[in-house]
TIZABA-100358 format. One record per atom (N, C-alpha, C): atom name; z, y, x; residue in one letter. Coordinates in steps of 0.02 Angstrom, whole numbers, plus 32768, in hexadecimal, padded with zeros to 4 digits. Example, Ala and Ser with C-alpha at 12.3 -4.5 7.8 and 13.67 -1.06 7.14 Angstrom:
! residues 2
N,8186,7EE4,8294,A
CA,8186,7F1F,8267,A
C,8186,7F5B,8294,A
N,8162,7F90,8282,S
CA,8165,7FCB,82AC,S
C,818A,8002,8285,S
//
This chain:
! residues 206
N,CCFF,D5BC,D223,X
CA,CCF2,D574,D224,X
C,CCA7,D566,D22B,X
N,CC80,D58E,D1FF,X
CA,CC30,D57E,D20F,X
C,CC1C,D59A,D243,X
N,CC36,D5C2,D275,X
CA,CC21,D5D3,D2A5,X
C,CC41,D5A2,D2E1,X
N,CC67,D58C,D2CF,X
CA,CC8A,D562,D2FC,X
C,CC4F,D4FF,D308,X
N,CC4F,D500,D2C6,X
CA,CC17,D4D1,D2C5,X
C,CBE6,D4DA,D2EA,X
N,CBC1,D50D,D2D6,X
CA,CB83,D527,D2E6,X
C,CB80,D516,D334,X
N,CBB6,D537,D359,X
CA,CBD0,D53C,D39F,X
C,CBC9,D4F0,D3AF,X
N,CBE8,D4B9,D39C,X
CA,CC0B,D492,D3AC,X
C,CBC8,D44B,D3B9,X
N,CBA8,D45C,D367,X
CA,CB61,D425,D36C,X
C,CB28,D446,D393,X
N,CB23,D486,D3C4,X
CA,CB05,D491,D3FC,X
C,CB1D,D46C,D438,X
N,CB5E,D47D,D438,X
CA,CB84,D47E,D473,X
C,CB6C,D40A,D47C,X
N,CB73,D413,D441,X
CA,CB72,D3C0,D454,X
C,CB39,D3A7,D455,X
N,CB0E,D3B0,D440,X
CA,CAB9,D39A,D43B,X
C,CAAA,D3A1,D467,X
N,CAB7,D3EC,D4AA,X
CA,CA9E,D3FD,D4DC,X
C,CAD8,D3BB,D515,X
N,CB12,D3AE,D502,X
CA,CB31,D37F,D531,X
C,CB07,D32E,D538,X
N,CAFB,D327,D4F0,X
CA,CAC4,D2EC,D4EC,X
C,CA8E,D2EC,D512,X
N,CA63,D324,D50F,X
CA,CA28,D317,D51E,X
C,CA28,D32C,D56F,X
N,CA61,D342,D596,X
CA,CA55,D330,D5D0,X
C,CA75,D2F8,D5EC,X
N,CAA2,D2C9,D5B6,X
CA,CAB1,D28E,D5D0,X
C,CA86,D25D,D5D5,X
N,CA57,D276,D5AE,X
CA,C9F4,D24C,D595,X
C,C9F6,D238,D5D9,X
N,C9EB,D27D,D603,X
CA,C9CE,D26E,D649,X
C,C9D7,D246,D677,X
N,CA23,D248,D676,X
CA,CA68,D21D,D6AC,X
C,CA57,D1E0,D696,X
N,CA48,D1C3,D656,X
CA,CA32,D184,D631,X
C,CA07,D159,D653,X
N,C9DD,D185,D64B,X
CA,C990,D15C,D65A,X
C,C992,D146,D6B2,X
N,C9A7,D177,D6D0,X
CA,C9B9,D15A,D726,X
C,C9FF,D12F,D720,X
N,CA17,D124,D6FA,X
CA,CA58,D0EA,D70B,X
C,CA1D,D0AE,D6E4,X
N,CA03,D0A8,D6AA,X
CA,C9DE,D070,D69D,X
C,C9A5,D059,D6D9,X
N,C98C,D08A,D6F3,X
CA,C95A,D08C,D71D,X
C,C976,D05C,D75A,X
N,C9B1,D078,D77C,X
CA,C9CE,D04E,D7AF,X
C,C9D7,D002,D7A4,X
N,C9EA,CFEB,D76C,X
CA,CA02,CFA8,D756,X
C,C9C4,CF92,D74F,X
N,C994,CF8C,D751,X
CA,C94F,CF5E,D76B,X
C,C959,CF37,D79C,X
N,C956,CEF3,D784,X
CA,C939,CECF,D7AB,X
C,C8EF,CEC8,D7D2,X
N,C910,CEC1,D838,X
CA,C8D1,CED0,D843,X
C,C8D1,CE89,D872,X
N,C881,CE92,D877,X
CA,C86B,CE6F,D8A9,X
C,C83C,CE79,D8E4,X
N,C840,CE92,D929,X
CA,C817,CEA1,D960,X
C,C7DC,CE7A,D970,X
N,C7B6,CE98,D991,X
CA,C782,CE77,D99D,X
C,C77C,CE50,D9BE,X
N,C743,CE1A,D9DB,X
CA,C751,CDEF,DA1D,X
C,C790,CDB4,DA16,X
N,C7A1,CDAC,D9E7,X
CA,C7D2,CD61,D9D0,X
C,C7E9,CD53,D987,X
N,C813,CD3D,D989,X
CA,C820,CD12,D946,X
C,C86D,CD2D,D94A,X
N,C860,CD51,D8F6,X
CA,C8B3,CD4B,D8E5,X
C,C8DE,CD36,D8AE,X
N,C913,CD21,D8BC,X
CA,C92F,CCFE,D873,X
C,C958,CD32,D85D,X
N,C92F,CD2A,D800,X
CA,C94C,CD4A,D7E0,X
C,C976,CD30,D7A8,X
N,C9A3,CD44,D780,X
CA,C9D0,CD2B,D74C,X
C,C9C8,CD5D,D715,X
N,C9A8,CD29,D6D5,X
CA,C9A7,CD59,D68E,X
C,C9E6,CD3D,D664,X
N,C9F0,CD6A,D63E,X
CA,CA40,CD51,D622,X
C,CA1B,CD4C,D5C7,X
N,C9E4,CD51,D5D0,X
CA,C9CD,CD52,D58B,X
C,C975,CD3C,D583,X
N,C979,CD3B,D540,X
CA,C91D,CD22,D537,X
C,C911,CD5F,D522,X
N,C8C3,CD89,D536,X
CA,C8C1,CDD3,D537,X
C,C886,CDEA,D549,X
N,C852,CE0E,D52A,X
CA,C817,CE1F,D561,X
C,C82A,CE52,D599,X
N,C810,CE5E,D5C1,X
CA,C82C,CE9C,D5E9,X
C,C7F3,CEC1,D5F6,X
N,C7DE,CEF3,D615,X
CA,C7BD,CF13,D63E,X
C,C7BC,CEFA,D685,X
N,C77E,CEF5,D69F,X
CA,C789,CEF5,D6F5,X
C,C761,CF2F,D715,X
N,C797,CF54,D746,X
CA,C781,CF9D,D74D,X
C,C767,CF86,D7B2,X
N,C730,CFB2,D7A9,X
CA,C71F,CFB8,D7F9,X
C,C73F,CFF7,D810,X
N,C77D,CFF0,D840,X
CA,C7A6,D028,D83F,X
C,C789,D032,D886,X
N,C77A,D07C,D891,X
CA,C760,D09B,D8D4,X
C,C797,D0BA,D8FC,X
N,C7D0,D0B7,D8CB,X
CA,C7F1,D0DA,D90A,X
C,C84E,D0CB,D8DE,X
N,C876,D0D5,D904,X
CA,C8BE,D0BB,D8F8,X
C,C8DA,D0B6,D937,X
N,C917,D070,D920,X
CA,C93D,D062,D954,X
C,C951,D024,D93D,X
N,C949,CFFE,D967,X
CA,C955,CF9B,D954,X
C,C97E,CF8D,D988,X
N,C9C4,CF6C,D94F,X
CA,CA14,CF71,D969,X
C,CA02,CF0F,D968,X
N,CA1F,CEED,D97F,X
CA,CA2B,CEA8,D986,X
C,CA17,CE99,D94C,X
N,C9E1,CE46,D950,X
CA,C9B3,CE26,D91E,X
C,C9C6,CDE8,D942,X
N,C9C0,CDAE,D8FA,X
CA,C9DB,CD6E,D922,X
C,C987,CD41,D931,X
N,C98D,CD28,D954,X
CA,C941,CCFE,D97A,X
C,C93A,CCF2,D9C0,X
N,C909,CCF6,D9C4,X
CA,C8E8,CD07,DA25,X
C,C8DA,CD48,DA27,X
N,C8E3,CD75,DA04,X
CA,C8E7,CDC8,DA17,X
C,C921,CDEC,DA34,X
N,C8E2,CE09,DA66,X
CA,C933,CE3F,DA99,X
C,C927,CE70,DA60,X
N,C985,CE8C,DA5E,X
CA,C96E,CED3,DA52,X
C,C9CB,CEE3,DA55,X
N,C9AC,CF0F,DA63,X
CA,C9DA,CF43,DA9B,X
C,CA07,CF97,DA80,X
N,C9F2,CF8D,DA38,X
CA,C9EA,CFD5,DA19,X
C,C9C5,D021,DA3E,X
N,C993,CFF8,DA55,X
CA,C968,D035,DA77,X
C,C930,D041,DA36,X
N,C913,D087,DA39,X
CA,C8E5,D0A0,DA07,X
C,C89E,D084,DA20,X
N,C871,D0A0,D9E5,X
CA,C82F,D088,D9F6,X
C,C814,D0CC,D9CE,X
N,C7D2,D0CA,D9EF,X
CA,C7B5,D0F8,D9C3,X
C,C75F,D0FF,D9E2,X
N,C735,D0DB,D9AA,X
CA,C6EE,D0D3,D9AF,X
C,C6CB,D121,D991,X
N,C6B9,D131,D9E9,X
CA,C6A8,D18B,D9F9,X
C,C65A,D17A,D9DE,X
N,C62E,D144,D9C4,X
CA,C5E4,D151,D9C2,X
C,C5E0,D14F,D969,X
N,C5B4,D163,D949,X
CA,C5A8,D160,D903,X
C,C584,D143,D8F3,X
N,C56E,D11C,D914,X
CA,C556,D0EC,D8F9,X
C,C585,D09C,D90C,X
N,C598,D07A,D8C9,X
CA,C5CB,D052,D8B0,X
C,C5C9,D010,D8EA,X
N,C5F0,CFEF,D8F9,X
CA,C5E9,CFAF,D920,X
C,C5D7,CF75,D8E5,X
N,C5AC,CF52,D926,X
CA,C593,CF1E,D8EE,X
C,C5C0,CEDE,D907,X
N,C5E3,CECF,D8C2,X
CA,C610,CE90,D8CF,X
C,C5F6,CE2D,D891,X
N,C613,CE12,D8A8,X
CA,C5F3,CDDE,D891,X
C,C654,CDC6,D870,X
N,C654,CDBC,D82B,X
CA,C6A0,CDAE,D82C,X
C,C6A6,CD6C,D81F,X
N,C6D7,CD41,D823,X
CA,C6E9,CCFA,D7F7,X
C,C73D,CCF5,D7EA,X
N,C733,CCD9,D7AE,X
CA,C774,CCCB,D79B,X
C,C781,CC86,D77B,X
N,C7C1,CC5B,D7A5,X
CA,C7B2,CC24,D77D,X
C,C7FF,CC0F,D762,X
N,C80B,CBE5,D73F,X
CA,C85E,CBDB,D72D,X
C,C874,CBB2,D756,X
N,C8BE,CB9E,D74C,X
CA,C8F0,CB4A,D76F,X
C,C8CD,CB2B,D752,X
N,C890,CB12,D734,X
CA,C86A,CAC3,D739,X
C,C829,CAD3,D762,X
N,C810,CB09,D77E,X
CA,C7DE,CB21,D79F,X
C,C7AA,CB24,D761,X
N,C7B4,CB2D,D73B,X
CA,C77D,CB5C,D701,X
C,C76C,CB88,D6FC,X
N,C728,CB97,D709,X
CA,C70F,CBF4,D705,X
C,C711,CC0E,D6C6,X
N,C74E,CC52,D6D4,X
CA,C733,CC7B,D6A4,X
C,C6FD,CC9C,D69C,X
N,C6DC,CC99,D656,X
CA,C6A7,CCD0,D67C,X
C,C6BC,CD23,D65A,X
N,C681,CD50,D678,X
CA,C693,CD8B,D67E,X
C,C660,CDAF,D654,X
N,C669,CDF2,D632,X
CA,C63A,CE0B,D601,X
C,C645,CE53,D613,X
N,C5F0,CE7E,D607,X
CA,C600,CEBB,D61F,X
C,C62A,CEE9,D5FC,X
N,C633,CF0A,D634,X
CA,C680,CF44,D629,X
C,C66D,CF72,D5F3,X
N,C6A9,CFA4,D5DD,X
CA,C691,CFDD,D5B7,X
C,C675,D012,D5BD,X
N,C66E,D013,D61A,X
CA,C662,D04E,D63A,X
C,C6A1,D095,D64D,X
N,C6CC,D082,D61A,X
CA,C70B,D0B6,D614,X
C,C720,D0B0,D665,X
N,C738,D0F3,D679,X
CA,C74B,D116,D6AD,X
C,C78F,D129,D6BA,X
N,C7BC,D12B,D6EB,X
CA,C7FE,D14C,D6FB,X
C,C7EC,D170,D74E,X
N,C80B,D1B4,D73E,X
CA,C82A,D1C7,D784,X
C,C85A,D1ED,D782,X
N,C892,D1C4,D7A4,X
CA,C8C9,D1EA,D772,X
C,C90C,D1C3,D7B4,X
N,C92B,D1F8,D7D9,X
CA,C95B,D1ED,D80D,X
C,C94C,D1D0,D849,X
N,C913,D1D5,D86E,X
CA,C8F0,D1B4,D8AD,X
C,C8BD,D185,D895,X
N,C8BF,D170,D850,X
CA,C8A7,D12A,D846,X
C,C873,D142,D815,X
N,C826,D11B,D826,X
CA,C7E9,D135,D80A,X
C,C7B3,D0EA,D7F7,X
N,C7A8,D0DD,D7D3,X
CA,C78D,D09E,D7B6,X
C,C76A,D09E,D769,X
N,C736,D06B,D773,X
CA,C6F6,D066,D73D,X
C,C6FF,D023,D720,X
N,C701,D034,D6DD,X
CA,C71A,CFE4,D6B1,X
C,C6BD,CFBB,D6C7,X
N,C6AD,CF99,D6FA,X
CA,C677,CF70,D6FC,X
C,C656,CF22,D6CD,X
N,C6A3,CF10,D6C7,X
CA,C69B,CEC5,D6B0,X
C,C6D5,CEC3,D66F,X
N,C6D5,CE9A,D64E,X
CA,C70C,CE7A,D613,X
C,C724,CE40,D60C,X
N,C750,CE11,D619,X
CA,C775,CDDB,D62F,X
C,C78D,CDD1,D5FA,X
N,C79B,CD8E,D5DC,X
CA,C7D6,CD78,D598,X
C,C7F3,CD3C,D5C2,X
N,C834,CD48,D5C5,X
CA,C854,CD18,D5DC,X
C,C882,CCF1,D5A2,X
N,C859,CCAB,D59D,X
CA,C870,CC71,D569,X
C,C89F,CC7D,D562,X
N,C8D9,CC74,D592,X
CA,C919,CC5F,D594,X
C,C933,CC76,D5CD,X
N,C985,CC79,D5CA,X
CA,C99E,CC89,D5F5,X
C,C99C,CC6A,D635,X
N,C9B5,CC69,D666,X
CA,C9B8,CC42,D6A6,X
C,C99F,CC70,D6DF,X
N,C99C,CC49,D718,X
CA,C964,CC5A,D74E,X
C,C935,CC60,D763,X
N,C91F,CC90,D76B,X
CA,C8C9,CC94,D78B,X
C,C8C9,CC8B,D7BD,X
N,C87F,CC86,D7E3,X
CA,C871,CC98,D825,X
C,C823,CCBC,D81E,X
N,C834,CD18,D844,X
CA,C7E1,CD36,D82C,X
C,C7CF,CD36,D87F,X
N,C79A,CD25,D895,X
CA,C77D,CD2B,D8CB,X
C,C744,CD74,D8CC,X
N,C74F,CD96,D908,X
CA,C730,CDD3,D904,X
C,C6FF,CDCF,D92C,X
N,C6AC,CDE5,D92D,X
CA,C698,CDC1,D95E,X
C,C65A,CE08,D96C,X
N,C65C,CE31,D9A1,X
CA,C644,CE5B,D9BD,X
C,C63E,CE7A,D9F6,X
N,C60B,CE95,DA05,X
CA,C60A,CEC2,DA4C,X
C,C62B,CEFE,DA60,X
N,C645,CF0F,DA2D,X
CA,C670,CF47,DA31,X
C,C6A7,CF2F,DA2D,X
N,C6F0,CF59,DA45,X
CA,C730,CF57,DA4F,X
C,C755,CF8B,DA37,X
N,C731,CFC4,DA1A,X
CA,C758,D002,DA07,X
C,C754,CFFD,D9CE,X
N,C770,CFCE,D99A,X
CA,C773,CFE0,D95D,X
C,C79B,CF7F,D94C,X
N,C7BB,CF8F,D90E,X
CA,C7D4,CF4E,D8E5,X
C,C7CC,CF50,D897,X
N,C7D3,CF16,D87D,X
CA,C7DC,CF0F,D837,X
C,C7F7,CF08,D81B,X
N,C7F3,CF39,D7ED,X
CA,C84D,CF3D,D7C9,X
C,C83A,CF2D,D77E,X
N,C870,CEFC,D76F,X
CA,C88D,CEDE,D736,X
C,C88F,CEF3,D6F9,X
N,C89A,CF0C,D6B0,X
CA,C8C7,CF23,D691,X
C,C8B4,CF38,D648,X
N,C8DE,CF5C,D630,X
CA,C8BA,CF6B,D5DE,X
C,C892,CFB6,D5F3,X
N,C88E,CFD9,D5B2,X
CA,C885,D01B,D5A2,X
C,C899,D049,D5DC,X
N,C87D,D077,D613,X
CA,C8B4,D08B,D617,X
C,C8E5,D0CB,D605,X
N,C8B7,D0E6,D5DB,X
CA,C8EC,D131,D5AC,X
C,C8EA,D0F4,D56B,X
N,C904,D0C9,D56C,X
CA,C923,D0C4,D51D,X
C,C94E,D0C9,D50C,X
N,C980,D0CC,D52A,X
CA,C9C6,D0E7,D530,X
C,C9AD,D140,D53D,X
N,C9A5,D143,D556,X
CA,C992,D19A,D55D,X
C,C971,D1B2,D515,X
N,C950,D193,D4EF,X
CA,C92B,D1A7,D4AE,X
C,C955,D1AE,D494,X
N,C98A,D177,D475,X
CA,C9B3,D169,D459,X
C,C9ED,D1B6,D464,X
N,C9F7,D1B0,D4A2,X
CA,CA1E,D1FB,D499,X
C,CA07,D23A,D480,X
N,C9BE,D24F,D49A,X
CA,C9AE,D280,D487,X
C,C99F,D275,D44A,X
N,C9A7,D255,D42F,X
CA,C990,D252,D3D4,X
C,C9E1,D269,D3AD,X
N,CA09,D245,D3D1,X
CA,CA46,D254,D3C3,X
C,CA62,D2A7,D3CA,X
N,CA4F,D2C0,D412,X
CA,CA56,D306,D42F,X
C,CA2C,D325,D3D0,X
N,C9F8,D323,D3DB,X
CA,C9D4,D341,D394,X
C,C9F3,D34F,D358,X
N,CA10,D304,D359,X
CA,CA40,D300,D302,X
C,CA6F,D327,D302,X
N,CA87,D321,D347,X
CA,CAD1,D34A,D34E,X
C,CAC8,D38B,D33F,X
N,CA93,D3BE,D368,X
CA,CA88,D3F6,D36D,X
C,CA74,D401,D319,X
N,CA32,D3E2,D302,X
CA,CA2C,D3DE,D2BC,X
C,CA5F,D3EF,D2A0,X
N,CA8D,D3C0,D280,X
CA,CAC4,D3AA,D266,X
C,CAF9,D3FF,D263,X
N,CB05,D411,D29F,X
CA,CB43,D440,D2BB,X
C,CB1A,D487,D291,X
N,CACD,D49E,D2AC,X
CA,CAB9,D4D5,D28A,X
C,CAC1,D4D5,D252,X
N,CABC,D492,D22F,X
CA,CAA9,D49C,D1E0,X
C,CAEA,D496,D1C5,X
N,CB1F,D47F,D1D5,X
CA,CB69,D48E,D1B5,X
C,CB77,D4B2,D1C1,X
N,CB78,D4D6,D1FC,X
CA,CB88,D511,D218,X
C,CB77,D545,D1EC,X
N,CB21,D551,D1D7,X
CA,CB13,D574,D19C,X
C,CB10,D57E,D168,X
N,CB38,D53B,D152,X
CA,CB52,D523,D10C,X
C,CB87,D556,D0F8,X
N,CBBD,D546,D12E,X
CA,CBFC,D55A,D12F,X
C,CBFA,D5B3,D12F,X
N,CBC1,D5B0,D156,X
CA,CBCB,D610,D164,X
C,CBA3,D620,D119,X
N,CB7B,D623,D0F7,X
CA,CB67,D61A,D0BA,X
C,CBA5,D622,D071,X
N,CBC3,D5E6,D088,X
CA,CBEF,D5CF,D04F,X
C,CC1E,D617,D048,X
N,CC45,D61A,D09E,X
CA,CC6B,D658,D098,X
C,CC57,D696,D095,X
N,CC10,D68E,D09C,X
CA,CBF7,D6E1,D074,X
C,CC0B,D6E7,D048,X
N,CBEC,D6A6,D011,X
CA,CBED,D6B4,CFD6,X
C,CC33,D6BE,CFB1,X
N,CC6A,D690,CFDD,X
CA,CCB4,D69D,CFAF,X
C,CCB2,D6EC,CFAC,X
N,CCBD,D6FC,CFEA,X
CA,CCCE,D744,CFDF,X
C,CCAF,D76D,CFC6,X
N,CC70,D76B,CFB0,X
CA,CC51,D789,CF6F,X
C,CC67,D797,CF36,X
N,CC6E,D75F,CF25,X
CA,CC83,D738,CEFB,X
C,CCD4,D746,CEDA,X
N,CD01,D74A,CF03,X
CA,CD57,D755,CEF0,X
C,CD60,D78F,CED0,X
N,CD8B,D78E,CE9C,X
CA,CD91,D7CA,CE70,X
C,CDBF,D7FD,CE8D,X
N,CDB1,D829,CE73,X
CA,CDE5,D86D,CE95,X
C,CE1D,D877,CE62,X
N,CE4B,D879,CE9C,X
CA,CE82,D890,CE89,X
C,CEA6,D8CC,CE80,X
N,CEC6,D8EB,CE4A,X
CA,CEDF,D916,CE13,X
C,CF0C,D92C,CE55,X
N,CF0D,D98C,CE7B,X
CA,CF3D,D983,CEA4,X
C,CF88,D98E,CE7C,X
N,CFA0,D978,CEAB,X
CA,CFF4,D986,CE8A,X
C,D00A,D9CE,CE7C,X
N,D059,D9C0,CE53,X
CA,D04E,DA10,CE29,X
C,D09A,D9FF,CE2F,X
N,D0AA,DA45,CE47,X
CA,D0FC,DA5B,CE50,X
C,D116,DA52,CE1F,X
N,D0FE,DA5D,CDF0,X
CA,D127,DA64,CD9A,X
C,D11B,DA2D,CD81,X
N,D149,DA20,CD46,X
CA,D148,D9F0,CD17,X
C,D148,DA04,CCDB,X
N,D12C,D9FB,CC9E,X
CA,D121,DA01,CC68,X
C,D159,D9F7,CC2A,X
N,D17F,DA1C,CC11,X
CA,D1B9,DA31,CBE5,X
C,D1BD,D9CC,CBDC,X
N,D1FB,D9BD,CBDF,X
CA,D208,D978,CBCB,X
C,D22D,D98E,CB7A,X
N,D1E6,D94D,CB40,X
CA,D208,D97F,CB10,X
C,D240,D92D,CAF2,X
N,D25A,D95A,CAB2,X
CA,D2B5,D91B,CA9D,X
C,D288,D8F5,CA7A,X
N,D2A2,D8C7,CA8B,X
CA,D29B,D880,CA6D,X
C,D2C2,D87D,CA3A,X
N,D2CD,D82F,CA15,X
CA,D2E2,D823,C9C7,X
C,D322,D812,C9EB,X
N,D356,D83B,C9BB,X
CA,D3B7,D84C,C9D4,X
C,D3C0,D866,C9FE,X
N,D38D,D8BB,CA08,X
CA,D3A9,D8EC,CA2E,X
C,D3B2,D909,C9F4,X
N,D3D5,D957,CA15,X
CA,D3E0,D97A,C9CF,X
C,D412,D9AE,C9FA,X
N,D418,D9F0,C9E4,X
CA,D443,DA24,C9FE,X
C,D47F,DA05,CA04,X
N,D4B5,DA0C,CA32,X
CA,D4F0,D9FF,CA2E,X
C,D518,DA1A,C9F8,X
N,D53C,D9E8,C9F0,X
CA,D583,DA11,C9B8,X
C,D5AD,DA4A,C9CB,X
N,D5A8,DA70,C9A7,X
CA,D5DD,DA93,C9A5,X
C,D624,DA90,C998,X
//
């Protein structure tokens, strides 16, 4: 049984922590983006700060606005960053304004992006962010954290693995010790020992 543990909170810590990975590129995809060179409307379903990432490279599937997009990739080949000018305003035409980013980084399934700016969106509703640059190989993407869901697993992968060694070595421990421990047993004996008379035996009559 403690080896079976032992086995089992590997076997699963290691399933966690490469689901970490698969994580962080499925959160990564669900960014909201917006291309450069127009205006696009976006929809928050919540009040929330976000990150706004200058993503250099991906793939931008249909955005609602005056933006084409075609699900063709992009990918900004120079290293030094495009310089963009952003605005965001709500359904009453109110600017949000924007605060700098955390700097935090993803590259992770085609998709490569720099948290630049920080956005709190009041309230739910519609935006409209206008992107406004000389470059065309790159967009801005939307979104929270993006390994926080990925942290979250590998912290979990940890506990698990944690967790499995140390019962595991509980258990192998414990059953050392029974069997130390259990008394020995007297072996068995062909014979039996004279059965002597009890009270109203007595020689038979004659």
């Amino acid at each position: 049984m403690g080896v079976a543990l032992f086995i089992l909170g590997l076997a699963g810590g290691a399933s966690l922590f490469l689901l970490s990975g698969k994580t962080e590129e499925d959160t990564v995809k669900k960014f909201a983006r917006a291309p450069a060179g127009c205006t696009t409307t976006l929809q928050f379903d919540r009040a929330e700060t976000f990150e706004v990432y200058l993503e250099t490279a991906g793939v931008l599937d249909t955005v609602n606005g005056d933006c084409a997009a075609n699900g063709s990739g992009y990918n900004h080949s120079d290293n030094d960053p495009p310089r963009v000018s952003l605005s965001l305003i709500d359904a009453n035409n109110a600017e949000v304004s924007l605060s700098p980013g955390t700097g935090a980084t993803y590259d992770v399934g085609g998709f490569k992006g720099q948290a630049v700016q920080q956005v709190t969106i009041p309230a739910s509703g519609t935006y409209q962010m206008t992107v406004t640059s000389e470059a065309n190989d790159f967009v801005i993407a939307i979104g929270g954290e993006s390994d926080a869901d990925s942290k979250n697993l590998t912290l979990a992968a940890i506990g698990a693995g944690i967790a499995g060694v140390v019962m595991g070595f509980v258990l192998l421990i414990a059953g050392s010790r029974a069997k130390r421990s259990a008394p020995a047993l007297a072996p068995a004996s062909g014979t039996w020992p004279p059965a002597t008379p009890g009270p109203g035996w007595g020689a038979p009559q004659q």
